[in-house]
C-alpha positions as CSV (number, residue, x, y, z in Angstrom):
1,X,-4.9,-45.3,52.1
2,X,-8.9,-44.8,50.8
3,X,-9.9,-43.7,54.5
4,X,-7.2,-41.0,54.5
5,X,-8.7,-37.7,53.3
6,X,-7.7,-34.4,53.5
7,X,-8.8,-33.4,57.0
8,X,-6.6,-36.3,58.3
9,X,-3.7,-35.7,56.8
10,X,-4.0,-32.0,58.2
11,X,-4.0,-33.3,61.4
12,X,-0.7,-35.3,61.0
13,X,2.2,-33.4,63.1
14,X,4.8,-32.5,61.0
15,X,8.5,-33.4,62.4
16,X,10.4,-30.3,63.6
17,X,13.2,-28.8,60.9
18,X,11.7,-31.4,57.9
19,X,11.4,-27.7,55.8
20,X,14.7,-26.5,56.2
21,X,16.5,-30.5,55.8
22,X,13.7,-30.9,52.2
23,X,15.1,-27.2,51.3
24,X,19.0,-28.0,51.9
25,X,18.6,-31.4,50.2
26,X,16.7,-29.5,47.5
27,X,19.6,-26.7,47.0
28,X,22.3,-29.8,47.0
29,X,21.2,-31.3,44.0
30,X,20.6,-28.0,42.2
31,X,23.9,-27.4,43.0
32,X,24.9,-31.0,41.7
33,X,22.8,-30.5,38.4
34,X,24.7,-26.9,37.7
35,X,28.5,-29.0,38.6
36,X,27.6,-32.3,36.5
37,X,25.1,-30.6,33.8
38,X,22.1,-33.2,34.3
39,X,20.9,-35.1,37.4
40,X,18.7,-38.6,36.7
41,X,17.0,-40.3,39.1
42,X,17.8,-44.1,39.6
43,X,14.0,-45.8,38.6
44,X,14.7,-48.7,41.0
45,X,15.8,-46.5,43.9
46,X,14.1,-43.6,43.8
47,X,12.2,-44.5,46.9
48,X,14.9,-44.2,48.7
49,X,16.1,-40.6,47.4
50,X,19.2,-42.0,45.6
51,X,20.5,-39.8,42.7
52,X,22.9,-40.9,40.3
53,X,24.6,-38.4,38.1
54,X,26.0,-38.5,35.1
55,X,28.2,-35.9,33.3
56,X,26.9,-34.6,29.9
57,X,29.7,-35.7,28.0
58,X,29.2,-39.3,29.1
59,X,26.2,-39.0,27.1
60,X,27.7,-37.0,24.2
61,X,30.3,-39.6,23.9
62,X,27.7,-42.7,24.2
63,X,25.9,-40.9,21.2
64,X,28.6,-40.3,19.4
65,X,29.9,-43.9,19.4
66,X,26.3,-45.0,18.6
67,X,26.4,-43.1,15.2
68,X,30.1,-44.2,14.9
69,X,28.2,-48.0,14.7
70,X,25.8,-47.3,12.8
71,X,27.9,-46.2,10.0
72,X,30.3,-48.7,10.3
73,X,27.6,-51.4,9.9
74,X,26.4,-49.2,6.6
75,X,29.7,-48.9,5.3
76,X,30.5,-52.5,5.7
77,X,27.0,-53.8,4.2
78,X,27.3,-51.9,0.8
79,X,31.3,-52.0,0.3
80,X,30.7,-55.9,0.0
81,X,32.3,-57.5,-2.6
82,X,29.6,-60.1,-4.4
83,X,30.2,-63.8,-2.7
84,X,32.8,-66.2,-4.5
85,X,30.8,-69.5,-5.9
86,X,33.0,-71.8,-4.1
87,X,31.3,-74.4,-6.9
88,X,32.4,-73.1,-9.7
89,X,36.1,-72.8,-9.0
90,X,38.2,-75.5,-9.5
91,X,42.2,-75.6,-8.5
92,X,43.6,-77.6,-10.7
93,X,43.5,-78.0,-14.6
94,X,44.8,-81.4,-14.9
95,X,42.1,-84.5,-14.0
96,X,45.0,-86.5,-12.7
97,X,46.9,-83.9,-10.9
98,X,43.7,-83.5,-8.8
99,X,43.3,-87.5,-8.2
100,X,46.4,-87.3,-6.8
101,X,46.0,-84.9,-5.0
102,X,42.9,-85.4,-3.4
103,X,44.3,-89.1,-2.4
104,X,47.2,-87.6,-0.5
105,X,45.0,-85.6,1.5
106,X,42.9,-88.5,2.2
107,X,45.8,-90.5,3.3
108,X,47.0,-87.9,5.7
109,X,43.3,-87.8,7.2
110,X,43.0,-91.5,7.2
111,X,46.9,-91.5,9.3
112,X,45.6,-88.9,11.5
113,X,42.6,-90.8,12.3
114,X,44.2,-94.0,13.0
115,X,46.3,-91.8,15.4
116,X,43.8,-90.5,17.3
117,X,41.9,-94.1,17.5
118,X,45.1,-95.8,18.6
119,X,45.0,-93.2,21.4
120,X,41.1,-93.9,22.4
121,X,41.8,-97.8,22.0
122,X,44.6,-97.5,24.7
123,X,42.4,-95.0,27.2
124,X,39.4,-97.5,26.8
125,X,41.6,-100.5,27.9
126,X,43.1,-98.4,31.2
127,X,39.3,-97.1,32.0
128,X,38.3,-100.7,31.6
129,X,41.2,-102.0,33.7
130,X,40.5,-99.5,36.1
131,X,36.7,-100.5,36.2
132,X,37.6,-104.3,36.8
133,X,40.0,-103.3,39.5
134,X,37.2,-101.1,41.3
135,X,34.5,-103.7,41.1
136,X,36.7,-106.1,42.8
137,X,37.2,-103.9,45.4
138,X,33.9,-103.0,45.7
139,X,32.9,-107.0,45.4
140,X,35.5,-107.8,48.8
141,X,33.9,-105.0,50.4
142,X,30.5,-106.7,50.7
């Protein structure tokens, strides 16, 4: 592109009718900026002379639910109630009533858990069944 100077690029023909198709392409998108209110021009395409339009109240709208955001996040930052010290609260007045309490919900964890062990112990000894079974397989194969 450095040895191309002016004088050459005189000298390049110039393809019949290219003024009146640059002209007709030029007085379509005028004609599409006057319909849709603002024409932009894809970044990544442009090479190719793609145009993208897009109406003005597309971008009215996208404003106007950026601002609609924004002041919901304000509103909900300084309408906070202070936070509750989960610390200082206790439920229930009575020492023993909370023993109590406190056991049953153990005992309906500890139940649970059992449970859910029972479960694993009896998948462990199918997977392990099924491993034997496969390895003998596997063993009369050889």
């Amino acid at each position: 592109m450095d040895d191309l100077n002016l004088e050459t690029l005189e000298r390049i023909p110039i393809p019949e009718g290219l003024e009146e198709r640059l002209s007709a392409k030029i007085d379509e998108w005028e004609q599409e900026e006057r319909i849709t209110g603002t024409v932009l021009r894809d970044p990544i395409s442009k090479g190719n002379g793609i145009i993208r339009t897009v109406p003005v109240i597309l971008r009215y709208t996208a404003v106007a639910a950026s601002i609609a955001l924004v002041f919901g996040v304000g509103l909900h930052y300084f309408q906070q109630e202070e936070p509750i010290n989960y610390a200082e609260q206790d439920t229930y007045q009575d020492p023993v009533l909370a023993q109590q309490e406190a056991e049953r919900a153990l005992n309906l964890l500890a139940a649970n858990l059992n449970k859910g062990m029972g479960h694993l112990e009896r998948a462990k000894a199918l997977s392990d069944k099924a491993e034997n079974t496969l390895n003998k397989q596997l063993k009369a194969l050889k």
